[in-house]
C-alpha positions as CSV (number, residue, x, y, z in Angstrom):
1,X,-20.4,4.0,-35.6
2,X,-17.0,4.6,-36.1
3,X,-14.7,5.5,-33.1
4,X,-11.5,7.8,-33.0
5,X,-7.9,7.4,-31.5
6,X,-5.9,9.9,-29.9
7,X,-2.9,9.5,-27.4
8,X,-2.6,11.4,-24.1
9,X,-0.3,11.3,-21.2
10,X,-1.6,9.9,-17.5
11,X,0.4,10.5,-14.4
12,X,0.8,6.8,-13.1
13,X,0.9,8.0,-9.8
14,X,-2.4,10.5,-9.4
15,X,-4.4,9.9,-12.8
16,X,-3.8,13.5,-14.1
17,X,-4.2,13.3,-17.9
18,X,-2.5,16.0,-20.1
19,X,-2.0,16.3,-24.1
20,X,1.3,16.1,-24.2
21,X,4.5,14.7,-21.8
22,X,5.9,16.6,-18.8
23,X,8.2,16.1,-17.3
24,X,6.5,17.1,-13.4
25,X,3.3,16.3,-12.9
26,X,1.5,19.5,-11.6
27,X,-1.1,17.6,-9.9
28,X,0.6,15.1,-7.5
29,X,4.6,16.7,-7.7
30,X,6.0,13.3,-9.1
31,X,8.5,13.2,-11.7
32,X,8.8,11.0,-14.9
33,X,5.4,9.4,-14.2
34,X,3.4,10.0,-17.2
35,X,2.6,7.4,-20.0
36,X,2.1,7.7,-23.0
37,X,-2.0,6.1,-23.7
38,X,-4.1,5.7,-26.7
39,X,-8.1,7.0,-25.7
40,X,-10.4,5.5,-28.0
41,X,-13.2,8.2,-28.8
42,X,-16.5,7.7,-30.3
43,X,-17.1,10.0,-33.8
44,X,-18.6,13.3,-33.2
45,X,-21.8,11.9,-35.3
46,X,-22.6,10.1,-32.2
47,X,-22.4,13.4,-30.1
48,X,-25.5,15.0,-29.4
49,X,-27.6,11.7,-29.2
50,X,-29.5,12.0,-25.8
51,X,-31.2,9.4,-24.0
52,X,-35.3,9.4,-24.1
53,X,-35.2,7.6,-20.5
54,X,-36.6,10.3,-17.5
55,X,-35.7,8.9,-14.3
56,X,-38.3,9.7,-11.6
57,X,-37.1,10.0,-7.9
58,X,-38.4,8.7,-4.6
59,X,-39.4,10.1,-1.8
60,X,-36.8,8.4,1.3
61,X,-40.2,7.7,3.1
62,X,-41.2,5.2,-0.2
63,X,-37.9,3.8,0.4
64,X,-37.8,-0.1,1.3
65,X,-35.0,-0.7,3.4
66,X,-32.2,-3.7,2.8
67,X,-32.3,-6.2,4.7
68,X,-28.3,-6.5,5.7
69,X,-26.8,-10.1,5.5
70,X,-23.4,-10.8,6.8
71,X,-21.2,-13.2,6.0
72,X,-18.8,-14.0,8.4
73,X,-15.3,-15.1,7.0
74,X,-14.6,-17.4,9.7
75,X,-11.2,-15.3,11.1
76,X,-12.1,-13.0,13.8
77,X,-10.1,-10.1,13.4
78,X,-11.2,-9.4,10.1
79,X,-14.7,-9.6,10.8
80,X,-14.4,-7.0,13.4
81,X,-12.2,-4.5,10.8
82,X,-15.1,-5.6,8.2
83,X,-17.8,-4.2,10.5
84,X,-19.0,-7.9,11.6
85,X,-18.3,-9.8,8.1
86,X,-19.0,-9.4,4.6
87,X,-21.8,-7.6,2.9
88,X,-23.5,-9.3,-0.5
89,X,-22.5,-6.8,-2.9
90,X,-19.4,-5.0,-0.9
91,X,-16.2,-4.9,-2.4
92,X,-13.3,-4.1,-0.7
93,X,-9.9,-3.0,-1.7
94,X,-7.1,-4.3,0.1
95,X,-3.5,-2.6,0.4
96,X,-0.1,-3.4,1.8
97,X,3.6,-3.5,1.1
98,X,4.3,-6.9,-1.0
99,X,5.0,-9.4,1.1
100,X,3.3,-8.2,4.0
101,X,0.4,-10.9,4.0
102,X,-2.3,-9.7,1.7
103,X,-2.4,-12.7,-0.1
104,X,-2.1,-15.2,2.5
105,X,-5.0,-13.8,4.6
106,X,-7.2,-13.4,2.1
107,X,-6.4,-17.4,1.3
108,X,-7.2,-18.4,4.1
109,X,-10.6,-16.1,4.3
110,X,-11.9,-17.9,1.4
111,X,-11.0,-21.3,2.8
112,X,-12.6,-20.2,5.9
113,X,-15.7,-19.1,3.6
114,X,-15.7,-22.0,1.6
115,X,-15.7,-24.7,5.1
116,X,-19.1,-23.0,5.5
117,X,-20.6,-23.8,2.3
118,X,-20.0,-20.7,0.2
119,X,-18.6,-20.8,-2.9
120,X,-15.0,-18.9,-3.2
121,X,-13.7,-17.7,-6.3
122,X,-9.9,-17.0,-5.9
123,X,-8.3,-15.3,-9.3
124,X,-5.2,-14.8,-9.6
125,X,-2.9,-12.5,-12.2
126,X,0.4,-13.0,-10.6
127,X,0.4,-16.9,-9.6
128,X,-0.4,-20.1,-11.4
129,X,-2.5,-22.8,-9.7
130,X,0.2,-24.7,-9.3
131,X,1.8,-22.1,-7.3
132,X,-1.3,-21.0,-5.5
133,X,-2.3,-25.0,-4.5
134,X,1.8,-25.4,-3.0
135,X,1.0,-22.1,-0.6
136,X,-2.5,-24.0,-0.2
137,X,-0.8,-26.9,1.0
138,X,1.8,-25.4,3.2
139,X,-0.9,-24.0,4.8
140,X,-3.4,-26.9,5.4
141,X,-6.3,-25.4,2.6
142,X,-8.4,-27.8,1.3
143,X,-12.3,-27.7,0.3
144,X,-14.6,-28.6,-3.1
145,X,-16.4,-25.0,-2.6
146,X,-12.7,-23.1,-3.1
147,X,-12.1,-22.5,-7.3
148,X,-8.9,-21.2,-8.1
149,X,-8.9,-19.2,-11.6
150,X,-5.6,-18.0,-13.1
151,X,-6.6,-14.9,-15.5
152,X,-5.9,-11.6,-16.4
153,X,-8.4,-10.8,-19.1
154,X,-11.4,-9.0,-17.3
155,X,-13.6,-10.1,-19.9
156,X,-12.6,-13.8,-19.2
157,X,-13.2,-13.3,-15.6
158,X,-16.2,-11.5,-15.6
159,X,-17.5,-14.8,-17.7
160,X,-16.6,-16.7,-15.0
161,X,-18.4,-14.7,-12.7
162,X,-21.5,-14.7,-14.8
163,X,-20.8,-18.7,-14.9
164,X,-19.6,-19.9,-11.8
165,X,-21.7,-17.6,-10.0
166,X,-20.0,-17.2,-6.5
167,X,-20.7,-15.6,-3.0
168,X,-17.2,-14.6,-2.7
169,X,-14.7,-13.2,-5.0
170,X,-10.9,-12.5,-4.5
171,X,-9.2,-10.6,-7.3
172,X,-5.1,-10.6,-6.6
173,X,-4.9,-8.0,-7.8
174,X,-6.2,-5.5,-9.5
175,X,-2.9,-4.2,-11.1
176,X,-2.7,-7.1,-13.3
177,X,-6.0,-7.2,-14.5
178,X,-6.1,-5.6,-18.2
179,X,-9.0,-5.3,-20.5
180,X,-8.5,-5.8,-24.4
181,X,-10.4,-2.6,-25.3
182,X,-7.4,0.0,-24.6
183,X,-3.7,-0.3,-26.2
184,X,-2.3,0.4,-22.7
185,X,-0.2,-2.3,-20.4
186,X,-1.8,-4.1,-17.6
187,X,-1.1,-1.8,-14.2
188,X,-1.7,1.6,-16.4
189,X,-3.5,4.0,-14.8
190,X,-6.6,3.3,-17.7
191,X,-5.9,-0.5,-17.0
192,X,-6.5,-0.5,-13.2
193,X,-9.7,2.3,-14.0
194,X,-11.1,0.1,-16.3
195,X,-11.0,-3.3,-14.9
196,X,-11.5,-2.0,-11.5
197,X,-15.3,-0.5,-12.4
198,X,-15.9,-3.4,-14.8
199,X,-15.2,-5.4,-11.9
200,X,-17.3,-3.7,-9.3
201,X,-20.6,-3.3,-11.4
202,X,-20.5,-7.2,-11.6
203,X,-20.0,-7.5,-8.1
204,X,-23.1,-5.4,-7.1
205,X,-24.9,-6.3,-9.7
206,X,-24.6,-10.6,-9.0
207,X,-24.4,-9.7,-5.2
208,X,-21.0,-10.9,-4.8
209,X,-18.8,-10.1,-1.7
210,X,-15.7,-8.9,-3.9
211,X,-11.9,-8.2,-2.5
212,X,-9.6,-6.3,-4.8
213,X,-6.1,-6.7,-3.8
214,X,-4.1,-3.8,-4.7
215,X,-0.1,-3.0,-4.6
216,X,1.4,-0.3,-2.7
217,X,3.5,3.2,-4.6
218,X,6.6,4.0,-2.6
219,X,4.5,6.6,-1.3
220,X,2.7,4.1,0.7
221,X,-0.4,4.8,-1.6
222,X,-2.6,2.7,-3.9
223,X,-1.0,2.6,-6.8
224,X,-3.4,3.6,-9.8
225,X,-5.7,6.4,-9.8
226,X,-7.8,7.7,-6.8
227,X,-10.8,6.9,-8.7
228,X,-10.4,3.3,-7.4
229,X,-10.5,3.9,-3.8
230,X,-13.9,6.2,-4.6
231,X,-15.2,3.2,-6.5
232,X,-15.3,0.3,-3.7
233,X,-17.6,0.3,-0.6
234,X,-14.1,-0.4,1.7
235,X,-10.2,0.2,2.0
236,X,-8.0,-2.1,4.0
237,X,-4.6,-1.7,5.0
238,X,-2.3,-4.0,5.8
239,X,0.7,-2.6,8.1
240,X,3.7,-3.9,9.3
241,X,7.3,-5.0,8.5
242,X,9.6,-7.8,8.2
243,X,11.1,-6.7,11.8
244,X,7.9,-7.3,13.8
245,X,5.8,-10.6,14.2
246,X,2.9,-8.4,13.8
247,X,0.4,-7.1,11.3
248,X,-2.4,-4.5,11.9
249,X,-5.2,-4.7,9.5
250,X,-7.1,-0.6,9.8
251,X,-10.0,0.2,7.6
252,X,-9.4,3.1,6.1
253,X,-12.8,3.5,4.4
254,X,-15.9,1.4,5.3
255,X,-19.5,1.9,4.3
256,X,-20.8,-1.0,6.5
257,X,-19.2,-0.4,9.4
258,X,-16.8,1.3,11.4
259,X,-13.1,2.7,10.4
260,X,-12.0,2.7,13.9
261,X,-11.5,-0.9,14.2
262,X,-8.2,-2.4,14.0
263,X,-7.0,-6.3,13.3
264,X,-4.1,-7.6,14.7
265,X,-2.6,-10.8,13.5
266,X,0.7,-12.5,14.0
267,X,2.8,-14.1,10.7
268,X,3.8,-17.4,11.4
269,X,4.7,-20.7,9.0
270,X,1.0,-21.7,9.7
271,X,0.1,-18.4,8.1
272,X,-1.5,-15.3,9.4
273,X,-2.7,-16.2,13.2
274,X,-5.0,-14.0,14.8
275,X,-4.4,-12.0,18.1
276,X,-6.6,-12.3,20.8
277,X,-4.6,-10.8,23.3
278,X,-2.0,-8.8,22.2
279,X,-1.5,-6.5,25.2
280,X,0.7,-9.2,26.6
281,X,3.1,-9.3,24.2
282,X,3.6,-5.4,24.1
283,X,4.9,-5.7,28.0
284,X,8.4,-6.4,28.2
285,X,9.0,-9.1,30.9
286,X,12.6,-7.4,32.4
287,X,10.7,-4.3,33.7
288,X,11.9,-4.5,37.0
289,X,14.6,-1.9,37.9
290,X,14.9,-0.9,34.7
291,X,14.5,3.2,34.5
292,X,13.8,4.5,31.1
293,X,10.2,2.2,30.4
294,X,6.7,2.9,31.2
295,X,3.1,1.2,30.3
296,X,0.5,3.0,28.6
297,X,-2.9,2.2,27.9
298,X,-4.0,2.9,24.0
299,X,-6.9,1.9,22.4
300,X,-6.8,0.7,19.1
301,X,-10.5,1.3,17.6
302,X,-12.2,0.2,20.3
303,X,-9.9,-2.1,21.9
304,X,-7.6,-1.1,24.7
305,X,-3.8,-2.1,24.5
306,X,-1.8,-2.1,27.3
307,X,2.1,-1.1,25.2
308,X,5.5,-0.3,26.6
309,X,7.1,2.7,25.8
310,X,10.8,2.8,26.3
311,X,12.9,5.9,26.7
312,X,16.6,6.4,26.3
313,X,18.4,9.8,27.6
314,X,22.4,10.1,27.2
315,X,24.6,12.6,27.0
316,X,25.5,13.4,23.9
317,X,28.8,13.4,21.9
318,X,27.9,15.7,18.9
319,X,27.5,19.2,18.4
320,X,23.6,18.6,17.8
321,X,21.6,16.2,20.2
322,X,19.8,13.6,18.6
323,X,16.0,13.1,18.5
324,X,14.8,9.6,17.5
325,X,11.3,8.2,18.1
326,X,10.2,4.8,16.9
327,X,6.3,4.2,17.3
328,X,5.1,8.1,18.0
329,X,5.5,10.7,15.7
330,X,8.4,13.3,15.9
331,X,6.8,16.0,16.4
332,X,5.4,14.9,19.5
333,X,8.5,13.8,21.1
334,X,9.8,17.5,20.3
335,X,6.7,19.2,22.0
336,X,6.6,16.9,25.1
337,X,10.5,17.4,25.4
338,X,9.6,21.5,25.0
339,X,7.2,21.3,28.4
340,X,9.4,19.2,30.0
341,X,12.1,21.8,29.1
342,X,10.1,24.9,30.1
343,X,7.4,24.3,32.6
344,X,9.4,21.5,34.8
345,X,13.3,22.9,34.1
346,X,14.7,19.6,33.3
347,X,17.9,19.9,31.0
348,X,17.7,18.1,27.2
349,X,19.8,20.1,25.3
350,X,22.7,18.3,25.7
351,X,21.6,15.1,25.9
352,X,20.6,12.2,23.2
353,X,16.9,11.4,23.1
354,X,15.2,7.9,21.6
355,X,11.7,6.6,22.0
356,X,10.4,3.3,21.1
357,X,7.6,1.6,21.3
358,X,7.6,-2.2,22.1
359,X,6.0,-4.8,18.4
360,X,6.6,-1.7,16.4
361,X,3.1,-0.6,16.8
362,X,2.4,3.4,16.4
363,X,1.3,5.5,19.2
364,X,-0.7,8.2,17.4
365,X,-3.2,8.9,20.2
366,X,-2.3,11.8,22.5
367,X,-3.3,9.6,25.7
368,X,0.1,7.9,25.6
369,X,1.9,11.5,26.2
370,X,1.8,10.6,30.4
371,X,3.9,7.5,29.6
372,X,5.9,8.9,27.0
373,X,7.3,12.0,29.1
374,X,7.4,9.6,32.8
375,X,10.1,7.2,30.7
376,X,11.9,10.4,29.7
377,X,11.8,11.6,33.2
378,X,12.9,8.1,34.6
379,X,15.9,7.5,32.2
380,X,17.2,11.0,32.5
381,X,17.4,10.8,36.4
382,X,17.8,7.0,36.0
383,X,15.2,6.0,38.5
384,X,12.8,3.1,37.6
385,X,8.9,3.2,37.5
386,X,6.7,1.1,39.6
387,X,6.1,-2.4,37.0
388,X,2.6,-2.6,38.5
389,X,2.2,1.3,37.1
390,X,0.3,2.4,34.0
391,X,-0.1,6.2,33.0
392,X,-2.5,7.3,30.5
393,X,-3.6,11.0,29.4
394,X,-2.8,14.1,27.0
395,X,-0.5,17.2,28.0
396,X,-1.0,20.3,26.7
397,X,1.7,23.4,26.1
398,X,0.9,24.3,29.3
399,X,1.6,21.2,31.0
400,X,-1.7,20.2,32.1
401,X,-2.8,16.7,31.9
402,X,-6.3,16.7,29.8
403,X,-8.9,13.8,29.7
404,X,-8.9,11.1,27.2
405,X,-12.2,8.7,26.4
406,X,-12.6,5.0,26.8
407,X,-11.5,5.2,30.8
408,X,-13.7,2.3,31.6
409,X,-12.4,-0.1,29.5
410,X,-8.4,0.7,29.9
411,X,-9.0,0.8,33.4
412,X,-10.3,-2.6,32.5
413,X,-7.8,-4.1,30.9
414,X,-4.8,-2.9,33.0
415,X,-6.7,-3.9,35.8
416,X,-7.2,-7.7,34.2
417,X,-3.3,-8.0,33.1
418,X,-2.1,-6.9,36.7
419,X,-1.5,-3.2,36.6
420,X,-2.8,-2.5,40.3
421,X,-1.5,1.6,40.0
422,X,-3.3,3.9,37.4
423,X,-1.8,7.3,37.1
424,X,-4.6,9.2,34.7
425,X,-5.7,12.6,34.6
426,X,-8.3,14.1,37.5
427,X,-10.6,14.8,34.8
428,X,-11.5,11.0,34.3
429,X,-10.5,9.6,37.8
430,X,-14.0,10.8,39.3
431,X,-16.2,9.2,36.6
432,X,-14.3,5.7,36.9
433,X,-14.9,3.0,40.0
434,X,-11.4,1.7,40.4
435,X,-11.8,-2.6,40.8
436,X,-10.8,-4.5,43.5
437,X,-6.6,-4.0,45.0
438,X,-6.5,-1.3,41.9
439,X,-5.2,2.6,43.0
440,X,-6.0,5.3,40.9
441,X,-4.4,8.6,41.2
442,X,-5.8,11.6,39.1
443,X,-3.5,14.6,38.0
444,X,-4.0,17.8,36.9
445,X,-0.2,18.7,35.7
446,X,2.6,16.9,34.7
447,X,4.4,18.6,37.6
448,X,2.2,16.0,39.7
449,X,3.1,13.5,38.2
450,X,7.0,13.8,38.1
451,X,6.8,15.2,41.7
452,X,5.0,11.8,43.0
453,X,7.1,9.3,40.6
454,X,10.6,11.3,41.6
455,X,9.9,13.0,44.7
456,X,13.7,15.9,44.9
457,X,14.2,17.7,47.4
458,X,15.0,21.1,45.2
459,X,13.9,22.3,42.0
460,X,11.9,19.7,40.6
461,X,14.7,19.0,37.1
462,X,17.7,19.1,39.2
């Protein structure tokens, strides 16, 4: 049978193939991303053949069921973001800025694995063993059951597979990996689509726990073609940045378990440590008579985080004010500063607005607006919040305070680290028993709430 060559050009950034080179691609907007690739085509003689096979379905009654077997990786917080540990057969794609920690945790899983008797392939396509065994020994790693391979050949790995014949596989990463069959350079878009199906067809078919570690576009995506992140049963991302101790690990995509879980983990020259409670170091410890800050209570997947938000108001020197916000997103800060504006007649316009949020985590949950808009109010009129205070809930255009879920557990966990005053909306302060010395007050506006914090005597922005 012979085969036929023809070239095409791939986007590099979306997968979009087109006969001949553009300059834009018209798929994903990018320009100058596509390549130049040689597709190998079988003859036309071979066209037409059709398999004699019938498959013959099942009724989902007949079904057996799987019998689910974790593996647990011996680190915590990647168990819980896993869905309780690794599944035979799962692979998971892991993402993240370089230098972020990708690497280094997923060392350290397989050493964890490996202490409990598994067997831990580790290959790598951008390190040699020499290099990989110095990070090992910076980092106290050592165990018989952890096999370093240095390869980029798919073929050659996937005979190791077949040989070695581990539980669990690390692939870092993916971008490197090339097969000989197509012309095109390892990290083309054909590359990373070819090696990264070769490589997950072994995995399920051996029943080995496979992590693909993949690099990050300067979009912040996977780099390579969607297809990829369609392929593997899970997507992790690794977040953070060389100004905060502080890495969050989300799961984007997770067919054995939940994608509302979140890791936290703190870099350190031991490696990636994990987090057990990270609420207190989110609470600045100079909170006393200091206006401008205010604790919320925000869950991350199913974990409450107690998290300061600190606001700055100043008068401002420019024609245009500025509007800055570190942690939340922009657009929030605009519409909470709106029904501050309109419904409570405090005065922005001329003054200089920033937001931050304290370990540069991101408040993307609406139940942080309470705190967000009482640290506006308190550095505006420069009056200080109770320290023992937490405020949680959503406001709406109309200034009401709406319910938020979870209200057991952040009562919980303010209640555990000290917080003995809850401010959260009327909606939820009937359904929650308040523990022992703890004062909850529900609200129905955000009037109530500024009106109770900063008590004036006239209109309620003077």
């Amino acid at each position: 049978m012979t085969a036929k060559q023809r070239s095409v050009y791939t986007c590099q950034q979306c997968g979009y193939s087109v006969p001949r080179w553009l300059g834009r691609c018209p798929e994903c907007g990018n320009w100058n991303s596509f390549v130049e690739e040689v597709v190998i085509r079988e003859s036309s003689g071979s066209r037409g053949k059709k398999s004699s096979f019938v498959p013959q379905p099942l009724p989902i009654t007949e079904v057996k069921p799987a019998v689910e077997m974790r593996l647990g990786t011996g680190i915590g917080e990647l168990d819980r973001v896993l869905g309780g540990g690794l599944v035979p057969g799962g692979v998971f794609l892991v993402g993240g800025a370089p230098g972020i920690g990708k690497s280094t945790l997923l060392l350290q899983a397989g050493e964890a694995l490996a202490r409990q008797g598994r067997t831990v392939l580790y290959i790598s396509g951008e390190e040699s063993l020499s290099q990989i065994k110095m990070r090992a020994d910076r980092l106290g790693l050592s165990s018989d059951n952890f096999l370093l391979l240095a390869e980029t050949d798919v073929e050659a790995i996937l005979n190791c597979l077949k040989g070695t014949k581990p539980q669990v596989a690390v692939v870092d990463s993916v971008q490197t990996i090339f097969s000989p069959l197509l012309e095109s350079l390892p990290g083309n878009v054909s590359q990373v689509r070819q090696s990264g199906h070769s490589l997950t067809l072994a995995a399920k078919e051996s029943s080995i726990a496979m992590f693909l570690v993949g690099h990050l576009t300067k979009d912040g995506n996977i780099a390579g073609p969607r297809v990829l992140e369609h392929l593997v049963d899970g997507l992790l991302m690794l977040e953070g940045d060389d100004q905060h101790l502080y890495r969050l690990l989300r799961a984007v995509k997770n067919r054995f378990g939940s994608t509302n879980e979140v890791g936290i983990f703190e870099m350190s020259d031991r490696g990636i440590i994990e987090v057990s409670n990270p609420s207190r170091y989110l609470i600045g410890e100079n909170r006393e008579g200091v206006s401008g800050t205010a604790i919320t209570v925000s869950l991350e997947g199913s974990r409450p985080l107690l998290i300061e938000v600190q606001a700055l108001v100043s008068s401002t020197s420019y024609g245009m004010p500025q509007r800055t916000a570190t942690g939340i997103p922009q657009r929030r800060l605009a519409i909470l500063l709106a029904v501050l504006e309109k419904r409570l007649g405090f005065k922005f316009g001329t003054q200089d607005v920033f937001v931050n949020t304290a370990g540069g985590l991101q408040l993307n949950e609406p139940a942080s607006d309470l705190a967000v808009a009482a640290a506006l109010v308190s550095s505006l009129k420069d009056r200080p919040l109770p320290a023992s205070m937490a405020l949680f809930g959503e406001i709406g255009l109309t200034g009401e305070v709406r319910g938020v879920s979870h209200v057991h557990s952040r009562v919980k966990e303010a209640s555990r680290l000290g917080f003995n005053t809850l401010v959260l909306p009327s909606a939820n302060s009937g359904s929650v028993t308040p523990p022992k010395d703890v004062k909850i007050t529900g609200v129905r506006t955000v009037g109530e709430v500024v009106q109770s914090l900063f008590p004036s005597s006239g209109n309620i922005g003077d």
